[in-house]
MIMARDO-567055 format. One line per field, with one value per residue (C-alpha): residue number from 1; residue in one letter; x, y, z. Coordinates in steps of 0.001 Angstrom, whole numbers, plus 524288, in hexadecimal, padded with zeros to 5 digits. Example, Ala and Ser with C-alpha at 12.3 -4.5 7.8 and 13.67 -1.06 7.14 Angstrom:
2
nr <- 1:2
rest <- a:s
x <- 8300C:83566
y <- 7EE6C:7FBDC
z <- 81E78:81BE4
END
This chain:
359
nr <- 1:2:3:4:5:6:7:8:9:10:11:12:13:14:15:16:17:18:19:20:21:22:23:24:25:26:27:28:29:30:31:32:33:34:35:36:37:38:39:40:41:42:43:44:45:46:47:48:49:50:51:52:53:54:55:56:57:58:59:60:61:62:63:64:65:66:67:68:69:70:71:72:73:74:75:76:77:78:79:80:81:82:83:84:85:86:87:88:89:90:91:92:93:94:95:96:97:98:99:100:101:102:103:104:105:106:107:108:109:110:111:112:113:114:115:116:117:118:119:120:121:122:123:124:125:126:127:128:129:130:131:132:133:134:135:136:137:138:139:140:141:142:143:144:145:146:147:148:149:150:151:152:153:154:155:156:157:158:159:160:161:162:163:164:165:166:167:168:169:170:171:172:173:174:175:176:177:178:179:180:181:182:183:184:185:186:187:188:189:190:191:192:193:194:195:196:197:198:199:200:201:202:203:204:205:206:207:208:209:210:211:212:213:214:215:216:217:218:219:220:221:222:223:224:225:226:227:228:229:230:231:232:233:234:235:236:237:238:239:240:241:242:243:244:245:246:247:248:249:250:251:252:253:254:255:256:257:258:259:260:261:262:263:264:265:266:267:268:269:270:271:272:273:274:275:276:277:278:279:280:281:282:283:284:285:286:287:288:289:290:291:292:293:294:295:296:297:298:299:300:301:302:303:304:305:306:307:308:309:310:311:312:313:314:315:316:317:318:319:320:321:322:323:324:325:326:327:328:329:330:331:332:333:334:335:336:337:338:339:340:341:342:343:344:345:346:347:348:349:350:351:352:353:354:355:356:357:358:359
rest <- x:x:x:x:x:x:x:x:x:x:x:x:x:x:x:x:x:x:x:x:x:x:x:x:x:x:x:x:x:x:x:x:x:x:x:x:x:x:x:x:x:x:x:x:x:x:x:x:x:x:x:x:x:x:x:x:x:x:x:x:x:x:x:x:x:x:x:x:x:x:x:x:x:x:x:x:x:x:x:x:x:x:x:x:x:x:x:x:x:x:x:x:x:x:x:x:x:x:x:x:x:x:x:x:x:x:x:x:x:x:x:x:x:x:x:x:x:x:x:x:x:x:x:x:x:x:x:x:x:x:x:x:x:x:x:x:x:x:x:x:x:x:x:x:x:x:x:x:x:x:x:x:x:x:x:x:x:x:x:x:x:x:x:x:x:x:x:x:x:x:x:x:x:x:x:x:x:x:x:x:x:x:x:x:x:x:x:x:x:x:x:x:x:x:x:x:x:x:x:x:x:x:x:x:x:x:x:x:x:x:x:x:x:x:x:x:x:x:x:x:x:x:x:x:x:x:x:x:x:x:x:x:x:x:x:x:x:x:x:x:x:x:x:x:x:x:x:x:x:x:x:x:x:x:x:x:x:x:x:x:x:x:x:x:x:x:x:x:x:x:x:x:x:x:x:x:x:x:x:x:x:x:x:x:x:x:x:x:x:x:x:x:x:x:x:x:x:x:x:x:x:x:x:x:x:x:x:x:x:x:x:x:x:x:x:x:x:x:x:x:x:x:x:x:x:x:x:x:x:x:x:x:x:x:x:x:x:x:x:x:x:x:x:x:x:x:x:x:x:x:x:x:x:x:x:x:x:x:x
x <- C2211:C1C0C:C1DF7:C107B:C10C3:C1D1E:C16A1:C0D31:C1497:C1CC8:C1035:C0AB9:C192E:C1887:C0A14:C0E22:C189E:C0F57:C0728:C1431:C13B5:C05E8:BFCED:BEF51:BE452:BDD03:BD026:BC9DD:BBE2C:BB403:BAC0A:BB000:BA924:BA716:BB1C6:BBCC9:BC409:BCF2A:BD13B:BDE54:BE428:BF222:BFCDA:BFB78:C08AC:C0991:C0168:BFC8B:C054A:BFF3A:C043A:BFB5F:BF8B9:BEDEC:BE0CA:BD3EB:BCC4C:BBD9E:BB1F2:BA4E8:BA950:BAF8B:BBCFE:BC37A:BD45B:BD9E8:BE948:BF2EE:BFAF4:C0103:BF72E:BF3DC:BF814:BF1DC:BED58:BE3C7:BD8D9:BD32D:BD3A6:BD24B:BC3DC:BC2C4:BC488:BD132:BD002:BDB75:BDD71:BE4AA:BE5D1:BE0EC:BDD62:BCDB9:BC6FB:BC0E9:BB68F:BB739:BA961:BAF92:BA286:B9B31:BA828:BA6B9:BB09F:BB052:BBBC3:BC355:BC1FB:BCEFD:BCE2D:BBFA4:BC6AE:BD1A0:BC7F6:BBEF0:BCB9F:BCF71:BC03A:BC2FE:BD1BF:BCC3B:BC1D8:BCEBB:BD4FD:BC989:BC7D9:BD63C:BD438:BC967:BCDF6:BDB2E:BD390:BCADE:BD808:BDC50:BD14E:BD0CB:BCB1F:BD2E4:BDFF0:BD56F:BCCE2:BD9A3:BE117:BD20A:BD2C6:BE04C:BDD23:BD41F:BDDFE:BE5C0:BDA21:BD626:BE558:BE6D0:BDA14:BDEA7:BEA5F:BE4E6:BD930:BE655:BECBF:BE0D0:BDEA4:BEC29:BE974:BDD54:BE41C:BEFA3:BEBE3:BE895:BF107:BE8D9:BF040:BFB86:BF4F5:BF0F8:BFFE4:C0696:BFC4E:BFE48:C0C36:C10F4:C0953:C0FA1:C1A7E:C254E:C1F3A:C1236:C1564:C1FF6:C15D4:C0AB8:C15B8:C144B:C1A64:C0F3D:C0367:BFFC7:BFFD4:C10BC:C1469:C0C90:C124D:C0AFE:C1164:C1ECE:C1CE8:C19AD:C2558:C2D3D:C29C2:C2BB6:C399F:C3C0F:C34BC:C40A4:C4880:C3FD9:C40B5:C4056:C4C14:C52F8:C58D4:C5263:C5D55:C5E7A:C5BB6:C5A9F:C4D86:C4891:C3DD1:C32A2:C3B0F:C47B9:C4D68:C568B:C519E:C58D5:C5164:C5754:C53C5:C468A:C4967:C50FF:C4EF4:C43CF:C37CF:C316A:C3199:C29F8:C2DF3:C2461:C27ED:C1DBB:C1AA4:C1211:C0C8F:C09D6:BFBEE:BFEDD:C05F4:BF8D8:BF366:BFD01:BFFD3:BF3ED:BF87E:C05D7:C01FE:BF743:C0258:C0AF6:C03C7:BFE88:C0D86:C16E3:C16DA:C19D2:C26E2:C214D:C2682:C22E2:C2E1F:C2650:C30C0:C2B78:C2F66:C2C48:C35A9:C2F27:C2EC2:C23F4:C1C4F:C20D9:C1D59:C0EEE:C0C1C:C12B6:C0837:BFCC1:BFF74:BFF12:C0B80:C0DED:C1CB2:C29F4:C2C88:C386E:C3BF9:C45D9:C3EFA:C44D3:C3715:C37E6:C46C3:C46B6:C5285:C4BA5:C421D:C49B1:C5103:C4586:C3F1D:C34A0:C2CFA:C20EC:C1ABE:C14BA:C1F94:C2524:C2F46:C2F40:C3A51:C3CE1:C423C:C4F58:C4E98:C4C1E:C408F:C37D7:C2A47:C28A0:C1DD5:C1456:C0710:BF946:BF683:C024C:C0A39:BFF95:C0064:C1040:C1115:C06B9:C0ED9:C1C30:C145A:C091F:BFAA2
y <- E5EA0:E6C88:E74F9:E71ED:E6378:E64CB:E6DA1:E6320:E57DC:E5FAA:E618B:E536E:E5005:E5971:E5362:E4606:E4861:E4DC9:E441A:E3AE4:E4287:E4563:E3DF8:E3CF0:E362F:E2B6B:E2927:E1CC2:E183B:E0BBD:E00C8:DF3F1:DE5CA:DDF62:DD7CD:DE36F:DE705:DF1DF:DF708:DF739:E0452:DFD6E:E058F:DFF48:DFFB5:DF898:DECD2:DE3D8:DEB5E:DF26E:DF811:DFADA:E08AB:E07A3:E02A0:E064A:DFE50:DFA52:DFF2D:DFB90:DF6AC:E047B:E090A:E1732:E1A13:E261B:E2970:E310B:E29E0:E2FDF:E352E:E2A70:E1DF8:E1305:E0B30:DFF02:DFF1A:DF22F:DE5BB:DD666:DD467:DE1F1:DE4DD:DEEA5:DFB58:E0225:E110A:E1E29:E262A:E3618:E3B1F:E3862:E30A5:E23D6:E1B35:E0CA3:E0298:DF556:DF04B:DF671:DF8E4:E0689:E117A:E2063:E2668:E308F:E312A:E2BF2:E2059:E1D09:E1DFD:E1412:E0AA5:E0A7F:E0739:DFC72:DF73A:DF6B0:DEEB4:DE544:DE0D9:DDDC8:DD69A:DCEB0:DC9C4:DC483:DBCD8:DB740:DB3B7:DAE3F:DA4CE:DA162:D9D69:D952A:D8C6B:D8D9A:D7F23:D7F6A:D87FF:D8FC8:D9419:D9909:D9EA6:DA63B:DAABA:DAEC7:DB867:DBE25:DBEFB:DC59C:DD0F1:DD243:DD69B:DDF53:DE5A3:DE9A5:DEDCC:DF58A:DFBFE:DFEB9:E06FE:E0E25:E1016:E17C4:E1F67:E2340:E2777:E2ED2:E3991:E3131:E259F:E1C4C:E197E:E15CE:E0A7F:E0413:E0708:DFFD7:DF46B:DF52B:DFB50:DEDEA:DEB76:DF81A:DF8CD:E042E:E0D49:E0B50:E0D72:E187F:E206F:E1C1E:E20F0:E2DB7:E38F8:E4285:E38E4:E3B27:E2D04:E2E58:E2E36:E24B6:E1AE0:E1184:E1427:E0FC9:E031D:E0648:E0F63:E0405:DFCA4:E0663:E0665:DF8C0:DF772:DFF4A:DF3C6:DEC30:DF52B:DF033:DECE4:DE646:DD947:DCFC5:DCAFB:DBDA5:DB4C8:DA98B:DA347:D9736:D8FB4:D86DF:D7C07:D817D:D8282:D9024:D96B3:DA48E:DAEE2:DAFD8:D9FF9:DA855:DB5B8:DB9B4:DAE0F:DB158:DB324:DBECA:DBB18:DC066:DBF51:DBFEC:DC3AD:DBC26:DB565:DABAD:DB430:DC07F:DC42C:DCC66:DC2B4:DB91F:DC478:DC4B8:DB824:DB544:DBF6E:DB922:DABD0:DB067:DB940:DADC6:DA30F:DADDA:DB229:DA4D5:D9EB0:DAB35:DACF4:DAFC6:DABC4:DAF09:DADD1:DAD40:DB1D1:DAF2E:DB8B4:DAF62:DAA10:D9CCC:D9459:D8C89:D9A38:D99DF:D8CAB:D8DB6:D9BBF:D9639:D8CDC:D95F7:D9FAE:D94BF:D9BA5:D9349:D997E:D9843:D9BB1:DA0D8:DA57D:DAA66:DA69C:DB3CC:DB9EC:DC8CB:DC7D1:DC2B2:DC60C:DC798:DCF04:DD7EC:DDCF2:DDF50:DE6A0:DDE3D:DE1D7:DDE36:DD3E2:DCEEF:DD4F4:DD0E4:DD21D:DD0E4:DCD3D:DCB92:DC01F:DC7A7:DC7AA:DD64E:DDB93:DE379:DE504:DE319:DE14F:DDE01:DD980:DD703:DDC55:DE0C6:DD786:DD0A1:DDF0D:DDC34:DCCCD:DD0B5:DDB2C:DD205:DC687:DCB27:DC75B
z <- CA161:CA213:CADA7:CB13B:CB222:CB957:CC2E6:CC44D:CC732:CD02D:CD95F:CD7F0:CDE12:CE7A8:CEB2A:CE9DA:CF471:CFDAE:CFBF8:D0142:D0EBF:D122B:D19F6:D1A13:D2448:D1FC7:D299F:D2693:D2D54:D29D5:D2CE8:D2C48:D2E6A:D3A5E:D408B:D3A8A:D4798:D404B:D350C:D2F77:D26AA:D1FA9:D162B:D0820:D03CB:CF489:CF1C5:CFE35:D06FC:D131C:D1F43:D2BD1:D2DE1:D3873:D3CCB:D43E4:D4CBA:D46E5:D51F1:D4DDB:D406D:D3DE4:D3DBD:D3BC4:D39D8:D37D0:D3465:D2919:D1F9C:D13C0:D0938:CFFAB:D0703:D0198:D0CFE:D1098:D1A1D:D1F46:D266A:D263F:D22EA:D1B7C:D0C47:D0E63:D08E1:D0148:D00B4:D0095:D0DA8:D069B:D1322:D0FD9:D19E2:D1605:D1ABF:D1842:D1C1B:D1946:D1C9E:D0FCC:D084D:D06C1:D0641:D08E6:D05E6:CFE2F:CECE7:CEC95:CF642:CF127:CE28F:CE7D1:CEC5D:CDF7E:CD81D:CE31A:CE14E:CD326:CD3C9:CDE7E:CD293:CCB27:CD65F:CDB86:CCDBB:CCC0D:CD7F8:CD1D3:CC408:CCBE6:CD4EA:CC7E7:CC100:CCBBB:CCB26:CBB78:CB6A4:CAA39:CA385:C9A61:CA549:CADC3:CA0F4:CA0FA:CAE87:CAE2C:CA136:CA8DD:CB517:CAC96:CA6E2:CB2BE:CB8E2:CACB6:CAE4E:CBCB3:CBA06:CAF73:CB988:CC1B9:CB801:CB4B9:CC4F9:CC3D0:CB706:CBDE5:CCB00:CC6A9:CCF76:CDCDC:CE2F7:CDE09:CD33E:CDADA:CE20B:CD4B5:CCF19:CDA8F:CD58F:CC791:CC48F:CC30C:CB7D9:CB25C:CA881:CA9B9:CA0AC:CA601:CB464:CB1C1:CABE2:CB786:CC248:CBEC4:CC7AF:CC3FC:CC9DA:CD8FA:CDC6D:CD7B0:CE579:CEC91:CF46F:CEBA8:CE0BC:CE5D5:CDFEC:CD281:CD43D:CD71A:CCCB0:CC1CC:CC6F1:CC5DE:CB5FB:CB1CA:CB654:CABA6:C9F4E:C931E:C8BAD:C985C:C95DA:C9E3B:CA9A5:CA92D:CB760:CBB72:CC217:CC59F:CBD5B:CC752:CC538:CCBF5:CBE39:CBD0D:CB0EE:CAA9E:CA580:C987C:C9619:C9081:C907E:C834E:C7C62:C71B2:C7B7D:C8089:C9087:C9B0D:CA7CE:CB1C0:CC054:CC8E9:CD637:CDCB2:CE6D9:CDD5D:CDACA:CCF8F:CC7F2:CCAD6:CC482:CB91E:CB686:CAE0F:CA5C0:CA358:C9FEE:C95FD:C8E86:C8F11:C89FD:C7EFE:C7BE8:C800B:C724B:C6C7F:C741B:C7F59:C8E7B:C9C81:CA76E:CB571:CBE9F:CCBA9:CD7D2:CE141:CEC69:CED68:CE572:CE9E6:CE945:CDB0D:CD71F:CDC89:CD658:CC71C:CCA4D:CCE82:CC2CC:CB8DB:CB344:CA67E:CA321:CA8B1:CB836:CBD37:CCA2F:CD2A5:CDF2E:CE63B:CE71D:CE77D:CE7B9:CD8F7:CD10A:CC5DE:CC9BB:CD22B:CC4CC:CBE5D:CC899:CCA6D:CD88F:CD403:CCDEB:CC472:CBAD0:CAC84:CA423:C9512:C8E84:C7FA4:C783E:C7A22:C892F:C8AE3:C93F6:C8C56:C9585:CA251:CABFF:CA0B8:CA914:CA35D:C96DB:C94DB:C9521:C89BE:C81FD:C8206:C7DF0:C729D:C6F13:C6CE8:C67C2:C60EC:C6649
END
């Protein structure tokens, strides 16, 4: 690195830290429906987590809040009845009329919610290709619905990573990287983490950080550790009575309660009915704590390989060695019983199979 790119990292740093200490004022005022009495400001602190920062009384179907919190916060505005509003505190006022949904506020904020408008498409459609696949009259319509489950989670995870190549500059990006990094393998997410972007030191970003800590307990090369789980049945089943003998093995990290995996699922059982007579197998390692929990979401995901489970929830053995916080999450083994990809999701996890087996 030349003395002037080192000059210039040096002062993004120095910036970055600043950012860490310095406060700025967010001043929110609005209109709201009839019937609103408050107005609610909460902390958004990772996915679905939110802390309450404060609140301002509606008069005359109008409210108004004033306060500091650090520079960039990502926080939620709303209430029970209202569409919530997510977005950054930068010191610009901002004017929300929940009656008309419309928004004044500043370029970055108005960016945030254009990209938000844009995910929600993605979102509202799963919902409604899920529900369709539940009441699927025949196993050719719901294999249908689930292919297009499965484009339609790829294509948002792929309008995700272009959000953060767009937004390397702004915090933006780190919102849809704490959404997405799990679909990231080591090499792509070491080189997305990058000390030189401004977004490097948002409390956001603490996740993702997390996680690229925990792939390089997962690197290729690493002889899978053998365990032993439970099968539905109560049977105690061993690892290694699949891994290492002849088949290529994925073993999928999943639960009954996780959205994601709904999400993912699809995606699994279409690669393994492709790849299973050419040496292919799928172990579903469940990281739920009850098994009744377990038993009803095999059946809801229509999961047509073999089920294993610990029962210990987030306490899992297994997963704990493999660093697996998140899920949905894989592991590839070879016919020799040696990981060699991990966290292979959507197309990529297709792109790999074709690549061992051929199309």
């Amino acid at each position: 690195m030349n003395k002037k790119n080192i000059i210039t990292v040096l002062l993004a740093l120095v910036v970055l830290a600043g950012q860490a200490q310095e406060k700025r004022e967010y001043n929110i005022s609005g209109v709201v429906p009839d019937g609103i009495e408050k107005v609610y400001l909460y902390k958004t602190e990772g996915l679905g987590s939110r802390v309450f920062l404060d609140s301002a009384t509606v008069a005359d179907g109008r409210f108004a809040m004033k306060g500091n919190r650090p520079a960039y916060d990502l926080v939620s505005l709303g209430n029970k009845g209202l569409h919530g509003i997510m977005f950054f505190i930068d010191g610009e006022p901002m004017t929300v009329d929940f009656v008309n949904d419309t928004l004044s506020a500043s370029v970055l904020n108005k960016k945030f919610q254009g990209y938000m408008a844009e995910d929600k498409v993605f979102i509202d459609n799963f919902y409604r290709l899920f529900m369709a696949s539940k009441k699927a009259e025949s196993e050719a319509e719901k294999h249908e619905i689930e292919q297009q489950i499965a484009a339609n989670n790829e294509a948002m995870i792929e309008q995700a990573r272009c959000f953060i190549r767009e937004n390397r500059d702004n915090v933006i990006a780190a919102y849809f990287l704490q959404s997405v990094s799990g679909y990231m393998d080591f090499e792509e997410l070491s080189a997305t983490i990058d000390s030189t972007t401004y977004y490097f030191n948002h409390p956001l970003m603490n996740e993702a950080k997390q996680r690229l800590q925990v792939l390089q307990l997962r690197q290729v090369g690493k002889p899978l550790a053998d365990m032993t789980l439970a099968a539905p049945d109560g049977q105690s089943h061993q690892l290694s009575e699949w891994c290492g003998q002849g088949k290529y093995v994925l073993i999928d990290f999943w639960a009954s309660w996780c959205r994601p995996c709904r999400m993912e699922m699809p995606n699994v059982i279409q690669n393994y009915e492709r790849f299973r007579d050419r040496g292919f197998e799928v172990l579903a390692v469940s990281i739920d704590d009850k098994k009744s929990a377990w038993l009803r979401g095999i059946k809801d995901f229509g999961t047509p390989f073999v089920q294993l489970s610990e029962l210990k929830g987030r306490d899992s053995e297994l997963a704990a060695i493999y660093g697996i916080s998140t899920i949905p999450a894989n592991l590839l083994v070879d016919p020799h019983g040696k990981i060699i990809a991990a966290d292979l999701r959507g197309k990529a996890l297709t792109k790999k199979l074709v690549e061992i087996f051929g199309k």
